[in-house]
Each structure stands twice: as C-alpha cells, then as structure tokens.
C-alpha positions in Angstrom: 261.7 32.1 107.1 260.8 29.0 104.9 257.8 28.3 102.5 254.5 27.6 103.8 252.3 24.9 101.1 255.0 25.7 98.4 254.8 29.4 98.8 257.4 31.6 99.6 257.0 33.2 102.6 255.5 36.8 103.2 259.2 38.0 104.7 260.6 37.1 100.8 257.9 38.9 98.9 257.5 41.7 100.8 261.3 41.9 100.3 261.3 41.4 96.9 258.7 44.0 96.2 259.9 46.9 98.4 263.1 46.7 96.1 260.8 47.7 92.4 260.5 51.3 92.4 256.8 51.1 91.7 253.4 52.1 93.1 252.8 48.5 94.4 250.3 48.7 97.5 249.1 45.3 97.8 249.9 41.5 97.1 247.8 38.8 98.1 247.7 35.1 97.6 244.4 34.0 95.6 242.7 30.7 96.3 244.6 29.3 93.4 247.8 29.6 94.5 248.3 32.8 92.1 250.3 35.9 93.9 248.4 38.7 93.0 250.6 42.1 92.9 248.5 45.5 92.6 250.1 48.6 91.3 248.4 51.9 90.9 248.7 53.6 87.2 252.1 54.1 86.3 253.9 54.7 82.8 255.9 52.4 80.8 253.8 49.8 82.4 255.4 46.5 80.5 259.0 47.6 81.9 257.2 47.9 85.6 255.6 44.4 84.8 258.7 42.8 83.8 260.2 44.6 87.0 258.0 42.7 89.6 257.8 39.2 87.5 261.5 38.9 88.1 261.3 40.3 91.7 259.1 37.9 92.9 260.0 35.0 91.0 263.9 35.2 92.1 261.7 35.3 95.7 260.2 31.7 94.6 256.6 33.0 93.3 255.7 30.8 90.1 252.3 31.9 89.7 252.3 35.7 89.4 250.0 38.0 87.8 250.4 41.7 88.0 247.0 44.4 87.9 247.0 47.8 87.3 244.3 50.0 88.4 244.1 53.3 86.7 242.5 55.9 88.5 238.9 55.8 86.6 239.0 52.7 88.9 240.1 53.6 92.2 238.2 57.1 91.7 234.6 57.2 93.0 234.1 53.4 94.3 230.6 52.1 94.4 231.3 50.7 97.8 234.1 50.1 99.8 233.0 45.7 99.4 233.5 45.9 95.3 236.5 47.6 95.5 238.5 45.5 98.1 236.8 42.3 96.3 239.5 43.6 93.5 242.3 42.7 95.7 242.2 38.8 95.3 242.0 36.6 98.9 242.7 36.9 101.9 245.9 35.5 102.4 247.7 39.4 102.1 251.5 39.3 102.4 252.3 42.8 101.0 250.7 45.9 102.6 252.7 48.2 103.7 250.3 50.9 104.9 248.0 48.2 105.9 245.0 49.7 103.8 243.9 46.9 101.9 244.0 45.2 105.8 242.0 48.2 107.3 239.7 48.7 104.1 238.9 44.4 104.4 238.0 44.5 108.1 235.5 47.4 107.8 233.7 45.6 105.0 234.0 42.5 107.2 232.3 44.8 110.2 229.5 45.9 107.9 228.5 42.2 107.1 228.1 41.6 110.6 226.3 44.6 111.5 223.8 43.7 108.3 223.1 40.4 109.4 222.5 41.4 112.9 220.4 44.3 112.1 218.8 43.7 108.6 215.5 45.8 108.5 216.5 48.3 110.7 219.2 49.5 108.8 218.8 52.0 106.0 222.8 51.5 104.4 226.7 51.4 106.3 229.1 54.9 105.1 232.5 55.6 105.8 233.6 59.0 105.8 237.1 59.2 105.4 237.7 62.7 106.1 236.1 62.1 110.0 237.9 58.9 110.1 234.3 57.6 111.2 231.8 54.6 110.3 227.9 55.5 110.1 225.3 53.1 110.7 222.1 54.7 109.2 218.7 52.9 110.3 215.3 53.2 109.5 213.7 55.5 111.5 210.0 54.0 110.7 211.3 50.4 112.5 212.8 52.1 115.9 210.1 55.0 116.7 206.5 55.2 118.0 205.1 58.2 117.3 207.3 60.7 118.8 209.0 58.2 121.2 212.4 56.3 120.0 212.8 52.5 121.3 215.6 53.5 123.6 216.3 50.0 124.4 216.2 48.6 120.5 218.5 51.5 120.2 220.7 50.8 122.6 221.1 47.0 120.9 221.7 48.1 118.2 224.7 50.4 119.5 226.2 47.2 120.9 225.7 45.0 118.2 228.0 47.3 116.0 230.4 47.9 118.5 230.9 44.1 118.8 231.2 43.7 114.8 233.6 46.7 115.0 235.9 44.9 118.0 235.8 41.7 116.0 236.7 42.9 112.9 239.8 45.1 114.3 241.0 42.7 116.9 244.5 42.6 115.7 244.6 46.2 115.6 242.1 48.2 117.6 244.1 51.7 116.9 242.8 51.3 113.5 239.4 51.0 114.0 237.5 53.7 113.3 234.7 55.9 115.3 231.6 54.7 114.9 228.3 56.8 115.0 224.7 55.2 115.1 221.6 57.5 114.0 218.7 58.5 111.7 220.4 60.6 109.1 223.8 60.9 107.3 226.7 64.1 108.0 227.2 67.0 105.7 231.0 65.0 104.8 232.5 62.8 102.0 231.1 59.5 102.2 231.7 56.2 100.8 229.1 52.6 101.3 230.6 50.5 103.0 228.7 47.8 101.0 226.6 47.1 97.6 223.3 47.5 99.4 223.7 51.1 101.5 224.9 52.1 97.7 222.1 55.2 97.1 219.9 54.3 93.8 218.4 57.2 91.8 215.0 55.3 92.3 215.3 55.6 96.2 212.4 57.7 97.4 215.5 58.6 99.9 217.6 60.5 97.5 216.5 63.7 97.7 217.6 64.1 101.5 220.9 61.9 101.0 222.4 62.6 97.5 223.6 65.9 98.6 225.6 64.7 100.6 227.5 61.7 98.6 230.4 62.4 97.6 233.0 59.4 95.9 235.9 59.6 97.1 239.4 58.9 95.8 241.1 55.6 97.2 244.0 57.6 98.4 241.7 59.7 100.4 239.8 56.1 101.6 242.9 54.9 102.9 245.7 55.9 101.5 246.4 53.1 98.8 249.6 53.7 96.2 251.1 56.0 98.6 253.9 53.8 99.2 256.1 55.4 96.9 257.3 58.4 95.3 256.2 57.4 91.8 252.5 57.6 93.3 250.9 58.5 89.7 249.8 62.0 89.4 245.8 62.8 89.8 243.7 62.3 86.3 243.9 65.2 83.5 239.6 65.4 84.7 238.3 64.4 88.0 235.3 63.1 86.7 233.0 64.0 83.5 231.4 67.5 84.5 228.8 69.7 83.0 229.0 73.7 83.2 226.1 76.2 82.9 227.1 79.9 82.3 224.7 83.2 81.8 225.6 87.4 82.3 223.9 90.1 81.7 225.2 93.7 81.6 226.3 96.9 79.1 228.6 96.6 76.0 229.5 100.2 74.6 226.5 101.3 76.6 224.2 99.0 75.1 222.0 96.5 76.5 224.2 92.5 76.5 223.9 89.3 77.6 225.9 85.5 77.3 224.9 82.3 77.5 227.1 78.9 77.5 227.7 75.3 78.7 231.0 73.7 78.7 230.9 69.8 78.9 234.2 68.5 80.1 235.6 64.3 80.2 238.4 62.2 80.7 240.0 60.7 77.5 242.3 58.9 79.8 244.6 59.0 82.8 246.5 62.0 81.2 244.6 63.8 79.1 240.8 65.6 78.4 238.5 66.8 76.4 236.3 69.9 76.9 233.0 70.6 74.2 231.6 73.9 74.4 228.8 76.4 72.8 226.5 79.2 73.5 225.5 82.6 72.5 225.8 86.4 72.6 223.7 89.6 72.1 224.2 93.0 71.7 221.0 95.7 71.7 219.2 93.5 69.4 222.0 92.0 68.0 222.9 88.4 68.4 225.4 85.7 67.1 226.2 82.0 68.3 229.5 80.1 68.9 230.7 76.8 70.2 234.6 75.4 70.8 236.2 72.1 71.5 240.1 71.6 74.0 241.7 68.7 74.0 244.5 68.9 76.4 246.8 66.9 78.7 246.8 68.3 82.6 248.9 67.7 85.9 246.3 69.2 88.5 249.4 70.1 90.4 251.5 71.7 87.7 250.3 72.8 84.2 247.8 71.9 81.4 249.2 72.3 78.0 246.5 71.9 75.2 245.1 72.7 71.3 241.5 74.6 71.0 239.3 75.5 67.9 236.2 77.5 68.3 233.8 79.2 65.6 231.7 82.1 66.0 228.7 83.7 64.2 226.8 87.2 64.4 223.5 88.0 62.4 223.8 91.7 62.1 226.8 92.4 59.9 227.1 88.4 58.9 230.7 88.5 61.0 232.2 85.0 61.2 235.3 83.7 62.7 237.3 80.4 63.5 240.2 80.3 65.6 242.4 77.9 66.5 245.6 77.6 68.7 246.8 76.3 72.1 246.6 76.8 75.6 248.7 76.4 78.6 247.7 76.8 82.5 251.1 77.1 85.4 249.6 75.9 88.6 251.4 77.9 92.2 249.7 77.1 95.0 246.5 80.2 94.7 247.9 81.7 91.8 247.6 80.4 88.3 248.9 81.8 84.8 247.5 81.3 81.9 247.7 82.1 78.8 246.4 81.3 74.8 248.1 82.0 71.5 246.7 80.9 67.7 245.2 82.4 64.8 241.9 83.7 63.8 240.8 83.2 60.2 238.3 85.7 58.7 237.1 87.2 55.7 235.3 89.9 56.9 237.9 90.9 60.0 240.8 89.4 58.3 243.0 87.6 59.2 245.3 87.8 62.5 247.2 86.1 65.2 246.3 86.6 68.5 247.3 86.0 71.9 246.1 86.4 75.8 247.6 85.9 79.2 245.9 85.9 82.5 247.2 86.0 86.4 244.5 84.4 88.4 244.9 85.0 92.3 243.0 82.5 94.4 241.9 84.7 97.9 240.7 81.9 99.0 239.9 78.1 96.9 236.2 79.6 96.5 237.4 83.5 95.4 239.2 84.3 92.3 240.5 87.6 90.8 241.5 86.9 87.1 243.4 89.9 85.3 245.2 90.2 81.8 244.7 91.3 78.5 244.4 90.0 75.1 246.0 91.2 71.7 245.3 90.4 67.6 247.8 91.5 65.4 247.1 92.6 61.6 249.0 89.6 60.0 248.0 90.3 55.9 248.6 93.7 56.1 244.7 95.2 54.7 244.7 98.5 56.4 242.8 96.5 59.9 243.7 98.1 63.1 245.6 95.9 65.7 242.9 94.7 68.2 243.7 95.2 72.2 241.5 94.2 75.3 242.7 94.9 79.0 239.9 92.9 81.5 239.5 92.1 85.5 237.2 89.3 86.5 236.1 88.4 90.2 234.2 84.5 90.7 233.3 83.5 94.3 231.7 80.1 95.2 229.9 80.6 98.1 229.2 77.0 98.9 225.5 76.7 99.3 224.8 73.3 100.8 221.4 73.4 98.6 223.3 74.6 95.7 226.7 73.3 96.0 227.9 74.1 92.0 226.5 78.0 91.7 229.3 80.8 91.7 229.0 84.4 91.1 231.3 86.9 89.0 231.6 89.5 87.4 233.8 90.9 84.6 234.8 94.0 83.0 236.5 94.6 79.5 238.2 97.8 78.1 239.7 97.8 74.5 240.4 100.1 71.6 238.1 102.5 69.5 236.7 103.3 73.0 235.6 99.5 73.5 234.3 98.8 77.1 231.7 96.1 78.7 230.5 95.3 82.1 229.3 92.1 83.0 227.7 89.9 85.6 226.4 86.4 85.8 225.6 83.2 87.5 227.7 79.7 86.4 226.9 76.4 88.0 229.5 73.8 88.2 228.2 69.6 87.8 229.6 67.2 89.1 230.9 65.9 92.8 231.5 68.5 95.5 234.7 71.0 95.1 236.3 74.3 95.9 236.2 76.6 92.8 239.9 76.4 93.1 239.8 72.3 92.3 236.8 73.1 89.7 239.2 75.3 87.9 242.3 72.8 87.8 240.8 69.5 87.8 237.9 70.1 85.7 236.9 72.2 83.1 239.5 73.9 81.5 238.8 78.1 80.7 237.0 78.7 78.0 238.2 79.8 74.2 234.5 81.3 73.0 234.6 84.1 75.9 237.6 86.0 73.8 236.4 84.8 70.7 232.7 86.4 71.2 234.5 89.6 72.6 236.2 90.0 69.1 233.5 89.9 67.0 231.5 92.3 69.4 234.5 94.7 69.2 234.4 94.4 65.7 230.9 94.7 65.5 231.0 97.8 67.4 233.4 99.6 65.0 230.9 98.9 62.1 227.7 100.3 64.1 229.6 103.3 64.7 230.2 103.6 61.0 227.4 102.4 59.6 224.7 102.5 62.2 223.2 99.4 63.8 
C-alpha cells in the first residue's frame, strides 16, 4: 500500500504503532496534515514519546504529535461530543478496538436526531452498561392532557432510527439499542452531547441527578485497552466527602462520635485524605482531626504516611501521632494495618501499631476484625495499652439515599475497657458499592484509634480520680 496526499498509508502506521508497547488507542490525521497519536497515562512518558516518534516516522509520518490523557481526563466526560472532539479529525487510521469509530458515530447520530427533533427533545444518554442510546423528550410538547400524540411519537421513533442506521452503516453490529421515552433508567449514563449535559440550574435535576453517573472511558468503550500496560485506575476515583456519627456505651457510660473525612486526587498515583471530628464520654468531650497522604493501586495495595492530633477537656489529655499505613487488596478480603508513634506528655510516650482483616460478604457488607497495641517506649511505670474490636458496615443501596451505610462496632481493651457502638456514615460522591468506596476512595481513618486511646486513658483516670 502506497501514500495517499503525501501521507503514509493507514496499513504502515497502524503497523508501526502496534510494534510500541504502549497504551496507544487511537491515531488520526488532523486537517493539517499532523498524525495525531493518543496514549492513555503511562510512566516514563518521554521514553514512550520518543518510542512512537521513531515508529511512525521510520513509517514516513513527518508531522507527529503525541497526547497523553491521564485519567482526570478520560474519567467522568461531560459528554461523549467533548471527549471524542479530543481525538483530532476524522481521517482515523489507528483504532484497534474501533472505539474512537463507535464513540464518533453515536455523537454523529445524536446531531441528527437534534436537528430533526429540536424542541421535543429534553437531552441524548448513552448508558454503557445496557449497551443502549436514550432519546429523552419533553413530555409537555408530545401530550394532551392525559393522551400522548401517538403519531408524533411514532416520528419521532423513526427519525432516530434513521440517524442511528446512517451513522453505523459500515457497521450495523455496533450500533447500539436505542430506547425513545419520557424519563431516564436507574443506570450509568453519559450525554451524548454538550446540550443533554444536566445543569445544576435545571428545574429537571432533582428527578435526573440521581441517576447520572460519569463514567470511565474504558467503561464507555473500552479505550487504552489495547495493551497490557493499560495504566492502572487513579489512587482516588474522584474528590469525595464523608459524614460519620454513633452513638452507644463506653465503660457503661453514655458516648457518641462525630467525623467527616474529605478525600482528593493529588494525581494519577497518589491522594490526599483531610479529616476531623469529635468525641464524648458522660459529659466528657474532646476534638481531633488527621491528614493521609498516600499512593494506592485500587487493585493491589495503598501504602501511605498519617498524622492526627487529639484533644479532651476533662483531664486536658492531648495526643499527636504519626506513622504509616498500608491496605493488601484480595478480591473480598482486605488487610490492613497502621504502625507509628504517639507523642504525649500526659500518656507518654509510645509506639503503637494495628492490624485489621476486612471480609467483604458481599461489595455492600463488611466485617472488619483486629486489634491494636501501644507499647511503653520511655519506660515511666505506663501500662502497655491493648484493644481487640469487630466492626459490621452494610450499604444497603437506597436509590433515594445512595451514600448512607450502617455499622456498628464493638471494642474491648485492658483495665476492663469495653465500648459498643452504632452509627450512620454517608458516602459523597458518584454511585459505588461500599466495597469500591473503601478502595478507591477514602482511605480508613487514623482519628477512630487515636480517640479510642485517649478514652481508654481517660477511663483509667475517672476510675482513680472520679470523673
């Protein structure tokens, strides 16, 4: 196969990319004559740059420019029209799961079924899950009173099943199921265009916003899936906020918690997770708040550094600690475990360590045993410090209330030490099992332990000294 206009021919550049081991999922000519070659996040990215310059140019390319696309932008797309306007023209001579072609045509269908419809049409949604394209319309412009304009209806069902035939021609397999009504599914959706994106200001929100959820491109269509060095998912899905409150007995006394955990993305890699809230005791109370920062596989591990400070009024007990954290991901079960030291002048000063099994019933159940240790490190007559606990969290998926889960937790430790537990937490941010929440989100948090020291210690001194 020769050139075509002085550029080589899709046979030579295909060939010359499937040789770089490298997420490369697209190439595409741009009106200027520029090959375009897309990669999805990789490491070392100058060497996998160099890589596909000299791949492509020893396959006659002059004009080559190579773009990555990390996953903050392939992750939660405003619509599926911006996102594919990323991959330059339309010339496309490197695609080997045919997504960007797929992803172009439906954008292509939605443009016709827009002009063809225009005020009858509410917004165009591709739910990747269902394989299936949504045409939402305007109920107000197709029904009288109780009665639906059947035969409006019925144009409007061949209208988008024209757009849909045009658009896939080459390929009809490919085209997706298309579904024409009044309302969107309880799925994972994505607009199809700028304009069916949903604005806060929409007096439609409330009855759609529930159910939008971004969606990763790999989900979408399966973009950078073309090789094994596919990058790994982000250290954080997405920035999320966590709410947290229990009430329950502490050595027979009246307790309660409060907390919020705020969780983001410092980059592809790694996170950082902010965090605070407070405790009480009978009338006893103290305060406490904790930053992570950590790097995270969602498939494998986290390993991370913590510091966190804690405050009660009573017996004016303070304590920092800092240390770091590590999370083994296997399928349901998880391990995890924390080591550091706690600095003190009133409990002293110790090291201190935990470990945790977490056993995943089901992604929206988790049992969580383990136990927790300080150790007497200066040697000031303190006693070692031991905690044994069993914590039960279970999501039930509320469609109203998609974030809430309930648990509950119990704690035993020495000098007769013992609390029970149970609470509410609710979980911001795009629909998940608690199982994903847990791994790709926020991390577990260092103030739980950290307040459960100072109560223990607490305790010792009201049973010496009287509260």
């Amino acid at each position: 196969m020769g050139r075509v206009e002085g550029r080589p021919s899709a046979y030579l550049i295909a060939s010359a990319l499937r040789a770089v081991a490298a997420p490369i999922f697209a190439a595409a000519w741009s009106n200027q004559s520029e090959l375009l070659v897309h990669v999805a996040a990789a490491p070392r990215r100058s060497l996998v740059r160099q890589q596909i310059l000299d791949a492509v140019r020893s396959a006659g390319a002059e004009k080559v420019r190579v773009r990555f696309h990390n996953a903050a932008q392939l992750h939660a797309p405003r619509s599926l029209e911006r996102l594919v306007a990323r991959f330059g023209g339309d010339d496309i001579v490197y695609d080997p799961t045919e997504a960007v072609a797929r992803a172009k045509a439906l954008v292509s269908a939605g443009r016709t079924v827009r002009s063809s419809l225009n005020d009858k049409l509410f917004g165009l949604y591709y739910a990747p899950r269902l394989r299936t394209f949504y045409v939402a319309l305007k109920a107000a412009n197709l029904v009288v009173g109780e009665k639906i304009k059947v035969a409006e209806l019925a144009n409007v069902e061949f209208a988008v099943v024209d757009a849909m035939r045009a658009a896939f021609a080459p390929c009809l397999d490919d085209c997706p199921a298309v579904r024409v009504g009044f309302g969107l599914p309880q799925a994972h959706l994505v607009a199809v265009d700028g304009r069916s994106v949903v604005r806060w200001t929409s007096r439609f929100t409330a009855a759609t916003m529930r159910f939008w959820k971004p969606v990763t491109l790999a989900a979408l269509f399966g973009f950078g899936m073309t090789t094994a060095a596919v990058a790994r998912d982000p250290a954080v899905s997405e920035t999320n906020l966590k709410l947290s409150g229990s009430g329950g007995q502490t050595d027979d006394q009246t307790s309660w918690t409060a907390g919020a955990a705020l969780t983001a993305p410092l980059g592809q890699f790694t996170g950082v997770e902010l965090e605070a809230g407070g405790f009480g005791v009978d009338n006893d109370t103290g305060y406490g708040a904790g930053a992570h920062i950590f790097t995270r596989d969602p498939d494998k591990y986290l390993l991370g550094l913590f510091a966190s400070y804690a405050k009660e009024d009573h017996f004016d007990l303070q304590a920092e600690q800092v240390g770091a954290e590590g999370e083994l991901y296997m399928q349901q079960i998880s391990l995890l475990a924390k080591a550091g030291y706690q600095f003190s002048e009133k409990l002293g000063d110790k090291a201190f360590g935990s470990i945790d099994l977490r056993w995943y019933a089901t992604d929206n159940f988790a049992i969580t045993g383990g136990g927790s240790f300080q150790q007497d490190v200066n040697n000031q007559g303190h006693q070692n410090v031991k905690q044994g606990h069993l914590q039960a969290e279970f999501m039930p998926g509320l469609s109203a209330l998609p974030g809430l889960a309930f648990d509950v937790q119990g704690v035993i430790g020495d000098d007769d030490y013992h609390s029970v537990m149970g609470g509410l937490t609710y979980y911001f941010g795009s629909n998940a099992s608690l199982k994903d929440r847990h791994r790709k989100q926020d991390p577990d948090s260092s103030l739980i332990n950290l307040f459960q020291s100072v109560e223990q210690e607490r305790s010792r001194l009201a049973a010496i000294y009287g509260n």
